[in-house]
DOBA-468252 format. One line per field, with one value per residue (C-alpha): residue number from 1; x, y negated, z negated. Coordinates in steps of 0.02 Angstrom, whole numbers, m for minus. Layout:
BEGIN
seq c(NUM; ...)
x c(X; ...)
y c(Y; ...)
z c(Z; ...)
% end
This chain:
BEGIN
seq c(1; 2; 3; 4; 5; 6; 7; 8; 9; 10; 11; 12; 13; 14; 15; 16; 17; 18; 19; 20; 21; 22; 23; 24; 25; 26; 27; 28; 29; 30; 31; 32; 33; 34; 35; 36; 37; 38; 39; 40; 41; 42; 43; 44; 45; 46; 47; 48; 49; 50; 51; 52; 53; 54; 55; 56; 57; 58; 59; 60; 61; 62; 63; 64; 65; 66; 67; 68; 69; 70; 71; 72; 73; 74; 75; 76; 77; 78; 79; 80; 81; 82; 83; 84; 85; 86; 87; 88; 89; 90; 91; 92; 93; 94; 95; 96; 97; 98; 99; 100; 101; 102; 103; 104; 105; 106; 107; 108; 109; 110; 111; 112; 113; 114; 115; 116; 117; 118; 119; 120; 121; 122; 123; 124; 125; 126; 127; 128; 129; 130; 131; 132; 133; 134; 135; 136; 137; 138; 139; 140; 141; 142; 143; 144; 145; 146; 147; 148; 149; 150; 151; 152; 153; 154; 155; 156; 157; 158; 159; 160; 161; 162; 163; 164; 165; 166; 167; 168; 169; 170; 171; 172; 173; 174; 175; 176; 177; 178; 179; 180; 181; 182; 183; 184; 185; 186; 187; 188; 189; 190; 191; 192; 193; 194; 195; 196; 197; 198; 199; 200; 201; 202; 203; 204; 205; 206; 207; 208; 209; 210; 211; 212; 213; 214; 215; 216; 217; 218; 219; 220; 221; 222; 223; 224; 225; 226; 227; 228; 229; 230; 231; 232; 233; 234; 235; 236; 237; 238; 239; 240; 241; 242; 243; 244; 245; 246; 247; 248; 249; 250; 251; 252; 253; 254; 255; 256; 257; 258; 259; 260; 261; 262; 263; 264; 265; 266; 267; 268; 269; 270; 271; 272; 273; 274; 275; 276; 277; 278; 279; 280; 281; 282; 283; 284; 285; 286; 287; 288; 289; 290; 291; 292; 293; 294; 295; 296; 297; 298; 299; 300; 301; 302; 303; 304; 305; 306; 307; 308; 309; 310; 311; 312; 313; 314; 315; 316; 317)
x c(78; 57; m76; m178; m252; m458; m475; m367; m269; m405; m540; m420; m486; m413; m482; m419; m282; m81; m85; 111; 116; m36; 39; m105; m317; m443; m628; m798; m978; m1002; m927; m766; m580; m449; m275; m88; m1; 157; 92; m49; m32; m196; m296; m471; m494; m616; m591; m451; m280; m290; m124; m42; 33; 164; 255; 443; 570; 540; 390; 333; 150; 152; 29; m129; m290; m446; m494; m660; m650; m605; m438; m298; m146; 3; 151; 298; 402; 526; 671; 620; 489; 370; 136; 104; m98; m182; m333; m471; m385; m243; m126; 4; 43; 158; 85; 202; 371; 470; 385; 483; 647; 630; 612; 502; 645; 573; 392; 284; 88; m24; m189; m334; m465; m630; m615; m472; m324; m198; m72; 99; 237; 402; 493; 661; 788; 929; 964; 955; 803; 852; 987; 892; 801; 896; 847; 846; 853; 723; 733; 545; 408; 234; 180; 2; m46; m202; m246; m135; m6; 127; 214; 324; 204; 293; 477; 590; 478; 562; 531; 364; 221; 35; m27; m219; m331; m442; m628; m657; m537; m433; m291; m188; m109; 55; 134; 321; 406; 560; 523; 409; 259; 101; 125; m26; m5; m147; m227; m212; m252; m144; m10; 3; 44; 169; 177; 102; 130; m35; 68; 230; 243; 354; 477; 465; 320; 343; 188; 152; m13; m168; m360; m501; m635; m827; m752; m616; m490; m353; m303; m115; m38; 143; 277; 376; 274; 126; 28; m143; m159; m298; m269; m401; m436; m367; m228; m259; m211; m285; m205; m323; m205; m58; 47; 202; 373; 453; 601; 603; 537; 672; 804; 731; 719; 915; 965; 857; 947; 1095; 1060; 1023; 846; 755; 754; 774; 608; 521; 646; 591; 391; 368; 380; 240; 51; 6; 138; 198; 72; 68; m102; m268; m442; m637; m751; m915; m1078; m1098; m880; m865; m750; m544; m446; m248; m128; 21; 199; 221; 65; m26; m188; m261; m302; m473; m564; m732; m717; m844; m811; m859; m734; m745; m811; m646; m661; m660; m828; m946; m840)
y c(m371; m461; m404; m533; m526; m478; m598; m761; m860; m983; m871; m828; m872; m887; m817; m799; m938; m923; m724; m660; m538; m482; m339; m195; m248; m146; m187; m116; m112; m239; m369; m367; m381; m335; m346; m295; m429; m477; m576; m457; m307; m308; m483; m490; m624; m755; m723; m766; m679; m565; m523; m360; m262; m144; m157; m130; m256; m302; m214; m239; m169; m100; 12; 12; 150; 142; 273; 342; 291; 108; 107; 77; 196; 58; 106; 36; m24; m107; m43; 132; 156; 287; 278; 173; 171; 15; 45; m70; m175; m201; m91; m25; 178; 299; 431; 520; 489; 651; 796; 972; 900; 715; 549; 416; 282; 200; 245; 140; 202; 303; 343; 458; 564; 587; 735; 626; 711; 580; 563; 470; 406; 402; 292; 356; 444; 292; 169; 8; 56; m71; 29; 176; 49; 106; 196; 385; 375; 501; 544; 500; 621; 638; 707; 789; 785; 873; 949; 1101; 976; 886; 934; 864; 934; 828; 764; 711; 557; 379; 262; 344; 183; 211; 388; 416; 588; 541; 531; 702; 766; 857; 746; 664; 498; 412; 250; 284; 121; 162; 278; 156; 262; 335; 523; 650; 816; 946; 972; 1162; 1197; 1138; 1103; 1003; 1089; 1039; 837; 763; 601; 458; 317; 259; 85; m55; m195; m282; m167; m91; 6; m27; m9; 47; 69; 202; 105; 187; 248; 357; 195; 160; m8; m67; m212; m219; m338; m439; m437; m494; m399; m283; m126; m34; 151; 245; 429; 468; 361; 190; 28; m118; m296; m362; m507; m552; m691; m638; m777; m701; m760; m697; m534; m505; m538; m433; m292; m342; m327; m141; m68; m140; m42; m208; m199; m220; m375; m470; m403; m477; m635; m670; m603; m734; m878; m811; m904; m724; m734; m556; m452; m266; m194; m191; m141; m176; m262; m365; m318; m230; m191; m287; m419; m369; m422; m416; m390; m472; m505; m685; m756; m831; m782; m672; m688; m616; m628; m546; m376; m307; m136; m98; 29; 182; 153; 169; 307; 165; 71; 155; 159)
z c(1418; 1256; 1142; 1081; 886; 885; 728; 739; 600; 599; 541; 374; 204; 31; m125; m275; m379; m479; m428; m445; m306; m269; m179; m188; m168; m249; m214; m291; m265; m395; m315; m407; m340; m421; m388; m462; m534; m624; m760; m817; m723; m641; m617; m578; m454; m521; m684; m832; m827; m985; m1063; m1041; m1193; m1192; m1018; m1022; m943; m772; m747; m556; m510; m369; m285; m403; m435; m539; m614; m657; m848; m762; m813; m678; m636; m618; m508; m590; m420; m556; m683; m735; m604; m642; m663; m797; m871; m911; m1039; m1042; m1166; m1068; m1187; m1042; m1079; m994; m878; m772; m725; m640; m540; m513; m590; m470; m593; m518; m507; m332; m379; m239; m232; m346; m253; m348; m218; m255; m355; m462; m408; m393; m255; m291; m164; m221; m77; m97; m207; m165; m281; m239; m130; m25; 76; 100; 236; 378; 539; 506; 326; 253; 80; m21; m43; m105; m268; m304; m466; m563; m705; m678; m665; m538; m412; m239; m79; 54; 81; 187; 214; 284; 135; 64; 69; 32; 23; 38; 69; 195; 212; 268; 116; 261; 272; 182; 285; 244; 295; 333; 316; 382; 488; 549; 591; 517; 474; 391; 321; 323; 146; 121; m61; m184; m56; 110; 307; 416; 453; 604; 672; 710; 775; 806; 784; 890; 865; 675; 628; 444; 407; 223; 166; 245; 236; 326; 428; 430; 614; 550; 591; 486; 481; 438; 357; 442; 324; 414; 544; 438; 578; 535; 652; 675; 756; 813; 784; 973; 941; 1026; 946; 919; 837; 734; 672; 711; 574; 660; 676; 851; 781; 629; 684; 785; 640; 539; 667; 675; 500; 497; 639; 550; 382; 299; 295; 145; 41; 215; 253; 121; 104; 313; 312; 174; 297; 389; 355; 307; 147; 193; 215; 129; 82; 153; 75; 130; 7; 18; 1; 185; 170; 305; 218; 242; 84; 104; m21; m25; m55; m71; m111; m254; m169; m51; 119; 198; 346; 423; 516; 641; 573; 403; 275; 240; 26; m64; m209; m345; m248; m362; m523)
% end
């Protein structure tokens, strides 16, 4: 039976103006939204682009944190890779780059809990990332990092995505892009239990990035698909929207089982409505307002969800 999308196309709005791959959405009780970008590093939506200082050659944000001093943890999905800080005036610095002997070359998503321990996905140790997007191939890992330092507490992971500790602080949840399903690893300490999987996910569905509902839901933005998931805490789905092409879908599912995944992901999602699709995060006064991160866009798309977020750890910042 064909699932049909809680929140259609039609009920999409646009905010925001000239973004450069808004890929990552961060939202705060304030009522600002902020977003990575190539020309700036971060944008605030609504407000003027302010020029970034100090980023190296083909600097690509990424996944994107604030921090409690307002500053934003960067990571650097471009040449050199690694989690780059931006101070408050906009001066770009380097933060961390290898873990137990690993460089950051394919460095995807930098996350910080509440207690400002920051969690970082590398997505693989292949270079050009895109051939490690293959069925099977399982080579990223997660890093913890704190004061006592950083160090790799999961691996083996099937292109590491977004990486966030939960709201209970038990868990900590992980999109598997290639492996094409949401995993989470017990918090024990300093170092992470044995992986379980959430959800498997079907044909053209790329998990990417994710965000908690007030429910203990997390909701998925799928590339190529341009499809948001929500999966409950027993496990039952829901599609909340659906921007997929059947068509294109289906090639792309092609060229992954193929070993050709990869930019043909993001070269076929971007013909979607959705402009492909990779982040999601809850704003608004009442957080019931879904903002999307994207690939392809110059804006973002959101839309009004009966279910409000979980606050993000920035919302009070």
């Amino acid at each position: 039976m064909t699932e049909k999308p809680l929140i259609p196309l039609s009920a999409i709005s646009w905010i925001g103006d000239n973004l450069k791959r808004p890929e990552c959405v961060l939202t705060t009780a304030k009522g600002e939204i902020f977003a990575g970008d190539h020309h700036s590093g971060i944008a605030e939506v609504g407000k003027p682009k302010r020029e970034i200082s100090g980023a190296p050659a083909g600097f690509m944000p990424n996944g994107v944190a604030m921090t409690a001093k307002r500053e934003f943890l960067i990571a650097n999905l471009g040449p050199g890779g690694g989690v780059w800080r931006l101070d408050r005036d906009w001066r770009l610095w380097p933060h961390l780059f290898e873990a137990d002997g690993e460089h950051f070359r394919v460095c995807n998503f930098v996350g910080v809990d509440p207690a400002g321990t920051e969690w970082i996905s590398i997505s693989t140790r292949t270079f050009p990332r895109e051939i490690s997007m293959r069925p099977g191939h399982a080579d990223g890992f997660i890093v913890r990092r704190d004061a006592d330092g950083a160090h790799i507490v999961a691996d083996g992971i099937g292109f590491t995505n977004e990486c966030r500790v939960d709201p209970s602080g038990k868990w900590v949840y992980v999109n598997e892009t290639s492996g094409k399903r949401v995993s989470r690893f017990p918090i024990k300490g300093k170092s992470l239990g044995r992986r379980e999987t959430v959800h498997d996910f079907g044909l053209g569905e790329f998990p990417d990035g994710f965000a908690f509902d007030c429910e203990g839901g997390i909701w998925v933005a799928c590339v190529l698909s341009n499809r948001v998931i929500r999966i409950e805490t027993n496990g039952r789905r829901t599609l909340i929207l659906d921007g997929s092409e059947p068509a294109r879908v289906a090639e792309g599912e092609a060229f992954f089982n193929a070993g050709r995944g990869g930019r043909h992901h993001v070269e076929l999602g971007a013909h979607s409505a959705l402009k492909n699709i990779a982040s999601v995060a809850f704003g608004g006064p009442d957080l019931k307002t879904v903002y999307l991160g994207n690939l392809a866009g110059s804006a973002i798309p959101a839309f009004k969800s009966p279910i409000a977020g979980a606050e993000p750890v920035q919302w009070r910042f």
